[in-house]
N, CA, C and O atoms as a Tripos MOL2 file, in Angstrom:
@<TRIPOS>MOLECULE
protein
  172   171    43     0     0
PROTEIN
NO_CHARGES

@<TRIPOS>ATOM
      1 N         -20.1500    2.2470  -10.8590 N.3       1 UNK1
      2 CA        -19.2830    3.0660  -10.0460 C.3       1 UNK1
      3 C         -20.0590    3.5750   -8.8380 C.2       1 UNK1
      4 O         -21.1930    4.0460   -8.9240 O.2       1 UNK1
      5 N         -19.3090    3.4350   -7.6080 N.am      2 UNK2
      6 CA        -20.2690    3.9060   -6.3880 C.3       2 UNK2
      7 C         -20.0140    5.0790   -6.3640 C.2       2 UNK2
      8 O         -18.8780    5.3870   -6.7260 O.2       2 UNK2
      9 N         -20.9390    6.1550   -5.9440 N.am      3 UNK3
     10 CA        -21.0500    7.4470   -5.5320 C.3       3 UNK3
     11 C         -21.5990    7.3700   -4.1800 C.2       3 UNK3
     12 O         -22.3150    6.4850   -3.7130 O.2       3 UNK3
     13 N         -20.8760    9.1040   -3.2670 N.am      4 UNK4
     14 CA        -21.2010    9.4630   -1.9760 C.3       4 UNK4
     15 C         -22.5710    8.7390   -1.9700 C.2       4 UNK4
     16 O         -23.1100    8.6020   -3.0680 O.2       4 UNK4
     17 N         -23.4250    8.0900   -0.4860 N.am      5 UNK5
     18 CA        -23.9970    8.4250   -0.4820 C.3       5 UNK5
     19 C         -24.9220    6.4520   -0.9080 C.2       5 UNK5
     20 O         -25.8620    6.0100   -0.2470 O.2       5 UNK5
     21 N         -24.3560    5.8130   -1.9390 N.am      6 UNK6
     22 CA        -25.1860    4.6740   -2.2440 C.3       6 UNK6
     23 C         -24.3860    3.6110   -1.3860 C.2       6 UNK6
     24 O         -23.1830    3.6830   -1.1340 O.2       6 UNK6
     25 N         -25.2430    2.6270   -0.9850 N.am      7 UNK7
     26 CA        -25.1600    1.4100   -0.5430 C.3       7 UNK7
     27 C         -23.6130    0.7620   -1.2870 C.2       7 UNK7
     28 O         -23.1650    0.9300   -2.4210 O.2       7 UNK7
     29 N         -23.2630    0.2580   -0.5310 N.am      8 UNK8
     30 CA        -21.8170   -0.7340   -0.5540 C.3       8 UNK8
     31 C         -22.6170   -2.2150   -1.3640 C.2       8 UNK8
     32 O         -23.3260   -2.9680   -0.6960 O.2       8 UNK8
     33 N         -22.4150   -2.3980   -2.5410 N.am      9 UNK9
     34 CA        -22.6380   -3.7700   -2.6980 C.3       9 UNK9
     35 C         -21.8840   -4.8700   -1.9550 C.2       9 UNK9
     36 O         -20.8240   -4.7720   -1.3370 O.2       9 UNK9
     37 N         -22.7880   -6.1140   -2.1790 N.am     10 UNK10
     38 CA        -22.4870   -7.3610   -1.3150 C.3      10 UNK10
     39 C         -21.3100   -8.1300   -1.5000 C.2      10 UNK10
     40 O         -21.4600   -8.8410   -2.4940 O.2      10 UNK10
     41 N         -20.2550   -8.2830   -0.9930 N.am     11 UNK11
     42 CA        -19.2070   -9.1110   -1.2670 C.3      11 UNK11
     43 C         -18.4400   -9.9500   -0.2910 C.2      11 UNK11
     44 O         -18.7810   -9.8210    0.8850 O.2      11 UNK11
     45 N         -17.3020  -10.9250   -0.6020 N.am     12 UNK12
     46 CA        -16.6550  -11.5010    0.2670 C.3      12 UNK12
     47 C         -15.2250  -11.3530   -0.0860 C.2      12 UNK12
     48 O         -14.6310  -11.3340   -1.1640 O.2      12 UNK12
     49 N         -14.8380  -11.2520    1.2000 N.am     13 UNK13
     50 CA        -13.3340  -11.3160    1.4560 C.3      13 UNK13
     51 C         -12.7960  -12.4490    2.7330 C.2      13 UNK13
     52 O         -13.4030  -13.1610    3.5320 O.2      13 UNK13
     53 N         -11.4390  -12.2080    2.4660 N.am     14 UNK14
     54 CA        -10.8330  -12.8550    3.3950 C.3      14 UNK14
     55 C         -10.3460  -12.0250    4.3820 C.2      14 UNK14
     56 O          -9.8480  -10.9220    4.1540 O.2      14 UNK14
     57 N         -10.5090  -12.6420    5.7340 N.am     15 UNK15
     58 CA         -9.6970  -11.6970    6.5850 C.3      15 UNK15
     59 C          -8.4990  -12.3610    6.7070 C.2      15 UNK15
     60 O          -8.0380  -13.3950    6.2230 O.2      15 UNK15
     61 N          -7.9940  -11.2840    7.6850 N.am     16 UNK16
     62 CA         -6.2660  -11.7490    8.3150 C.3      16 UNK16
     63 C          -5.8370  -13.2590    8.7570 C.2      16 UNK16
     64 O          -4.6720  -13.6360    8.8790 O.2      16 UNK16
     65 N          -6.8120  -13.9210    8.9370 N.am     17 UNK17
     66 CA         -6.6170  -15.3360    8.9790 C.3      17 UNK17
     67 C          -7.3140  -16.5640    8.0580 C.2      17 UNK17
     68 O          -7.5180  -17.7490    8.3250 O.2      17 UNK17
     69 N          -7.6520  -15.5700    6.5740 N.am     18 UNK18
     70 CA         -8.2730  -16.2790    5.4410 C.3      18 UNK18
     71 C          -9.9300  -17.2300    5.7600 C.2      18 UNK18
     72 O         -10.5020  -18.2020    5.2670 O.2      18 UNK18
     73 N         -10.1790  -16.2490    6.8580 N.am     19 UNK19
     74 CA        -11.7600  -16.8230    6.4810 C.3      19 UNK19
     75 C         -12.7470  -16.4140    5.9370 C.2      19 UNK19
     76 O         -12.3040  -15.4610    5.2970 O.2      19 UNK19
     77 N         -13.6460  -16.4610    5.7680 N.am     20 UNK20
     78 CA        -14.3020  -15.9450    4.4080 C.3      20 UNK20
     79 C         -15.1510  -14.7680    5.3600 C.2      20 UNK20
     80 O         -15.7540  -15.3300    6.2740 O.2      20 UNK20
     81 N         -15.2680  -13.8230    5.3560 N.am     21 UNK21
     82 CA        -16.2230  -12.4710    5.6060 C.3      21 UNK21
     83 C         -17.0310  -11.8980    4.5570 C.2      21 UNK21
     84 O         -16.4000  -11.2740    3.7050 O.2      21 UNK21
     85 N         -18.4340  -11.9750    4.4070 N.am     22 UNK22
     86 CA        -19.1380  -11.3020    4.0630 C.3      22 UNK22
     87 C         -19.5990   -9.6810    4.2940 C.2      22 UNK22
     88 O         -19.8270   -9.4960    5.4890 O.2      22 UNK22
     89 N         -19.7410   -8.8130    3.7120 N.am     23 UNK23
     90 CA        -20.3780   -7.3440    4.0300 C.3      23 UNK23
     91 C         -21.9910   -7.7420    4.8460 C.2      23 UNK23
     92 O         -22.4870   -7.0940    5.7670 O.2      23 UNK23
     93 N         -22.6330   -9.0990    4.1270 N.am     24 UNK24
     94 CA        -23.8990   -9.1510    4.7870 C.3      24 UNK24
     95 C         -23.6090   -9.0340    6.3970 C.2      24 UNK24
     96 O         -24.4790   -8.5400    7.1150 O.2      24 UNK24
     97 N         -22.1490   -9.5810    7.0500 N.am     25 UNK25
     98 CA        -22.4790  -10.1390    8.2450 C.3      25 UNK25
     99 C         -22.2950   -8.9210    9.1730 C.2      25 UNK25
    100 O         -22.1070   -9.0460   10.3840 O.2      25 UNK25
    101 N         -22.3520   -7.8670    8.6050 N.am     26 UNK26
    102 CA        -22.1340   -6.8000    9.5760 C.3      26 UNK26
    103 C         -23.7260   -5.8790    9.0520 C.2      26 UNK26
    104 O         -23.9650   -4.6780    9.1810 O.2      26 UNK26
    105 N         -24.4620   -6.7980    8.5460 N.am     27 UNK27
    106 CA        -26.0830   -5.8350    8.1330 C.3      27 UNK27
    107 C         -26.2460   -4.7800    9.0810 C.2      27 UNK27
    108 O         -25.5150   -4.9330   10.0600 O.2      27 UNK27
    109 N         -27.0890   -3.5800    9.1200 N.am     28 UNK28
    110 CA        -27.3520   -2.7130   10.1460 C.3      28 UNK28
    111 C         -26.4120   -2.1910   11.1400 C.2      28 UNK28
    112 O         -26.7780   -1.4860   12.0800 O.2      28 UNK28
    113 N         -24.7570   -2.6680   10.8500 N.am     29 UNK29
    114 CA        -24.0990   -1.8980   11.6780 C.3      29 UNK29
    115 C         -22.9980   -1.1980   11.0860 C.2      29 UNK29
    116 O         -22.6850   -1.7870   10.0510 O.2      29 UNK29
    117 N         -22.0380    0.1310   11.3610 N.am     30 UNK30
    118 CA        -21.6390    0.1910   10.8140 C.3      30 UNK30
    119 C         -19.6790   -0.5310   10.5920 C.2      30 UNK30
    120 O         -19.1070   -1.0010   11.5760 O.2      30 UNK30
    121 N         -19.1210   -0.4800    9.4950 N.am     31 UNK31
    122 CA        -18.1570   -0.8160    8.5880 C.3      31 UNK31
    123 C         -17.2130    0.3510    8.0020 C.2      31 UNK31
    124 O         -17.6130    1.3950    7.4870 O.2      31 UNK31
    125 N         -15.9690   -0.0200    8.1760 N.am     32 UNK32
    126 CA        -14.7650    0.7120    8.2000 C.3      32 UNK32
    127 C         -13.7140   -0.2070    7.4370 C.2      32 UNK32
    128 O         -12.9690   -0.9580    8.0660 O.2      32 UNK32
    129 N         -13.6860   -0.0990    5.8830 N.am     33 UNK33
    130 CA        -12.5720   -1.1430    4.9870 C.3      33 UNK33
    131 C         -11.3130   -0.2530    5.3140 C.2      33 UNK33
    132 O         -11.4470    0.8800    5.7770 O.2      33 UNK33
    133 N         -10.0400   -0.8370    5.0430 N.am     34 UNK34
    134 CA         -8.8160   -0.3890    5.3180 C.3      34 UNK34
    135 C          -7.6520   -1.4740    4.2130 C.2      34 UNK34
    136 O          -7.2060   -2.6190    4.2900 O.2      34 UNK34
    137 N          -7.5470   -0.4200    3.3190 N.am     35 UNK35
    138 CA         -6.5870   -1.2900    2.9300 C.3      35 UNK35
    139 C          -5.6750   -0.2990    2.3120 C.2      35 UNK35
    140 O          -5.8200    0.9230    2.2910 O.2      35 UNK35
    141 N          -4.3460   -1.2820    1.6230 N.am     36 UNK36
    142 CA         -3.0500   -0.4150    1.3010 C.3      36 UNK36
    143 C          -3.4600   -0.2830   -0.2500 C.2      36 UNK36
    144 O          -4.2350   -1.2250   -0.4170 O.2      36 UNK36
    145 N          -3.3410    0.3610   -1.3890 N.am     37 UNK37
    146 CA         -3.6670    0.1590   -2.7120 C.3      37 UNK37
    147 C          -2.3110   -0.6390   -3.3000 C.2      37 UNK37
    148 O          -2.3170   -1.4650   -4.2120 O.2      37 UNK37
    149 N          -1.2710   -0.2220   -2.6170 N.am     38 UNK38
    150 CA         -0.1420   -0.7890   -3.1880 C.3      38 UNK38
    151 C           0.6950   -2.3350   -2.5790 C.2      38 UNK38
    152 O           1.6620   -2.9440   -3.0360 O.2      38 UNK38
    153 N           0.0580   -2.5220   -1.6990 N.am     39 UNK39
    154 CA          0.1360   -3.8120   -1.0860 C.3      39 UNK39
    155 C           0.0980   -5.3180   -1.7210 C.2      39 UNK39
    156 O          -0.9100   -5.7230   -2.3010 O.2      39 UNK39
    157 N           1.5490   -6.3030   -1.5300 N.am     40 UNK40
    158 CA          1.4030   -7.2630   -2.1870 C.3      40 UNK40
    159 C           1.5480   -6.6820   -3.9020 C.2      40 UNK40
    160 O           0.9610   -7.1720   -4.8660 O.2      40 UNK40
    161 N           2.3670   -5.6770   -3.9160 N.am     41 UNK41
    162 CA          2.7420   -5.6510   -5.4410 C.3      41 UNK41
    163 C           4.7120   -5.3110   -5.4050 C.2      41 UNK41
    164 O           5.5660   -5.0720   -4.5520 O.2      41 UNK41
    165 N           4.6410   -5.4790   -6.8440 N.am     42 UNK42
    166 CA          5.9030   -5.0450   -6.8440 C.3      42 UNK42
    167 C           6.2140   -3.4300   -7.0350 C.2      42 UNK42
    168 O           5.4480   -2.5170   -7.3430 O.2      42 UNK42
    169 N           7.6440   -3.4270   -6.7320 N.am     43 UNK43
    170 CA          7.5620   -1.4860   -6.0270 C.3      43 UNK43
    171 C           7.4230   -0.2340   -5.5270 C.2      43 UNK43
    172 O           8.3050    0.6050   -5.7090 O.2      43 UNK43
@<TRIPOS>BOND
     1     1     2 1
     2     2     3 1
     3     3     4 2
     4     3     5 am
     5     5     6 1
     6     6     7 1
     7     7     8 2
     8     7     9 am
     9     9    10 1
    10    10    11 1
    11    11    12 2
    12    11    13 am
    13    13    14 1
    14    14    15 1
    15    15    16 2
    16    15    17 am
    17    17    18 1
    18    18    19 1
    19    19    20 2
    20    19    21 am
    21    21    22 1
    22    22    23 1
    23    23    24 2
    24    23    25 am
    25    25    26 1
    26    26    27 1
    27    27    28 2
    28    27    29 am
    29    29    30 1
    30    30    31 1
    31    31    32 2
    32    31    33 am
    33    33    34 1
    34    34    35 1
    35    35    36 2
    36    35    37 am
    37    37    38 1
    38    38    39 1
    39    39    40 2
    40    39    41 am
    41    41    42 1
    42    42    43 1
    43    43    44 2
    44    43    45 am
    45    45    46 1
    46    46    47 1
    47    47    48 2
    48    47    49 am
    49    49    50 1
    50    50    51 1
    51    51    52 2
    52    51    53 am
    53    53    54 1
    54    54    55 1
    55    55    56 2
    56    55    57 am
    57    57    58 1
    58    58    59 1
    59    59    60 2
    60    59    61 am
    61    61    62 1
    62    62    63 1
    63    63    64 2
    64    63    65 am
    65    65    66 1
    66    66    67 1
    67    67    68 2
    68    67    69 am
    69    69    70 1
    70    70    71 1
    71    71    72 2
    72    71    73 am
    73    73    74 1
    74    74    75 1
    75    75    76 2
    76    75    77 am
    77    77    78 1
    78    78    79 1
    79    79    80 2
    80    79    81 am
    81    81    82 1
    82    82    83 1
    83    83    84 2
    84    83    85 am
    85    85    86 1
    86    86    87 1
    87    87    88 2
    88    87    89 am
    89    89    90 1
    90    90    91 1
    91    91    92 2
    92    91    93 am
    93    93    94 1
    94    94    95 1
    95    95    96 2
    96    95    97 am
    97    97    98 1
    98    98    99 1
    99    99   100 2
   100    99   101 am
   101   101   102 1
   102   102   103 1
   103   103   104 2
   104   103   105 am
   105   105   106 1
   106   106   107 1
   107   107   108 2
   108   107   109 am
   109   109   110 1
   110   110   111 1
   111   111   112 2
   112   111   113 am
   113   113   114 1
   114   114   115 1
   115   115   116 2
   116   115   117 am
   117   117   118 1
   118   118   119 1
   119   119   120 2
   120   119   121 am
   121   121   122 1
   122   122   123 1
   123   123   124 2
   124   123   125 am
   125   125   126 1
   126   126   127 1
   127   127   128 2
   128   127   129 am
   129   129   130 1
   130   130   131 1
   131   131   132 2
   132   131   133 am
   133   133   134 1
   134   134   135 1
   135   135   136 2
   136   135   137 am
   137   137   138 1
   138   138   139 1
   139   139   140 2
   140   139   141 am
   141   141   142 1
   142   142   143 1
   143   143   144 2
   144   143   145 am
   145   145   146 1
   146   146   147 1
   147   147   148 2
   148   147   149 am
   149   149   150 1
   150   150   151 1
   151   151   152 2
   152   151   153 am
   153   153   154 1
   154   154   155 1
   155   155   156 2
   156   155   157 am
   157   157   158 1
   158   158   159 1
   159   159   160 2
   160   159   161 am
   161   161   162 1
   162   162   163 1
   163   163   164 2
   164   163   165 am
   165   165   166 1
   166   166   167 1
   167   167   168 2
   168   167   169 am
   169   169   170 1
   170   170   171 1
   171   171   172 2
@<TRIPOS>SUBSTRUCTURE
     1 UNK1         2 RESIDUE 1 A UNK
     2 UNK2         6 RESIDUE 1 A UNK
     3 UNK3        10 RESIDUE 1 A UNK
     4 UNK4        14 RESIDUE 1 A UNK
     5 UNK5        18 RESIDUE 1 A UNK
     6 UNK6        22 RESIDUE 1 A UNK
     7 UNK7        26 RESIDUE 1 A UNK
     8 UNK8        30 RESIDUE 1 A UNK
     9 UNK9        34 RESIDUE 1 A UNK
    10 UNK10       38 RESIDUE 1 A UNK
    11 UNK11       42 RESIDUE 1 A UNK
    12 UNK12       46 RESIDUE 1 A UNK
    13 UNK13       50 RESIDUE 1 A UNK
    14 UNK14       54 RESIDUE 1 A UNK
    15 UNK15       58 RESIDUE 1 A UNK
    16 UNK16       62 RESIDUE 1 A UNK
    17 UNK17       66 RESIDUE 1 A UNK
    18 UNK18       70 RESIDUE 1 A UNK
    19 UNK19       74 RESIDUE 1 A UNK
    20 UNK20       78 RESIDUE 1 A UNK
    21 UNK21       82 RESIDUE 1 A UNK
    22 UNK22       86 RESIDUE 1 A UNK
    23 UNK23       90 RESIDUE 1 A UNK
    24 UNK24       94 RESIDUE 1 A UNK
    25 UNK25       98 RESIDUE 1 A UNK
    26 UNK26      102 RESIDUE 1 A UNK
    27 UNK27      106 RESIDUE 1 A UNK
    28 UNK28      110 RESIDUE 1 A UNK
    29 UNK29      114 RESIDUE 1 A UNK
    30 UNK30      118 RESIDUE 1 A UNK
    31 UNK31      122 RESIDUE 1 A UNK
    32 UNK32      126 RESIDUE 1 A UNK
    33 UNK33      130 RESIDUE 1 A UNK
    34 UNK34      134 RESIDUE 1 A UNK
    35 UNK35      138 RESIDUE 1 A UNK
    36 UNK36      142 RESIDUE 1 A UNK
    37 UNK37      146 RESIDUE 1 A UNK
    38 UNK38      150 RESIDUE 1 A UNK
    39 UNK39      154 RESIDUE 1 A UNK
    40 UNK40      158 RESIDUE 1 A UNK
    41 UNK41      162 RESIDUE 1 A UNK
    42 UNK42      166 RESIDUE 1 A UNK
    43 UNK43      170 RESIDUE 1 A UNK
């Protein structure tokens, strides 16, 4: 579980046009995730 304060582990996602993004590729700068929790579900 992350707490205030520790490093973001390393992962990949897709962006808005399904290409693959890494957390590495933004090393040393900073990062702002945004997402809906309820998105792509039902109700």
């Amino acid at each position: 579980m992350l707490e205030a304060g520790n490093a973001a582990p390393s992962f990949v996602l897709p962006d808005q046009d399904n290409n693959q993004v890494s957390l590495d590729d933004f090393k040393g700068q900073w990062v702002m995730l945004w997402w809906y929790r309820k998105a792509a579900t039902a109700g």
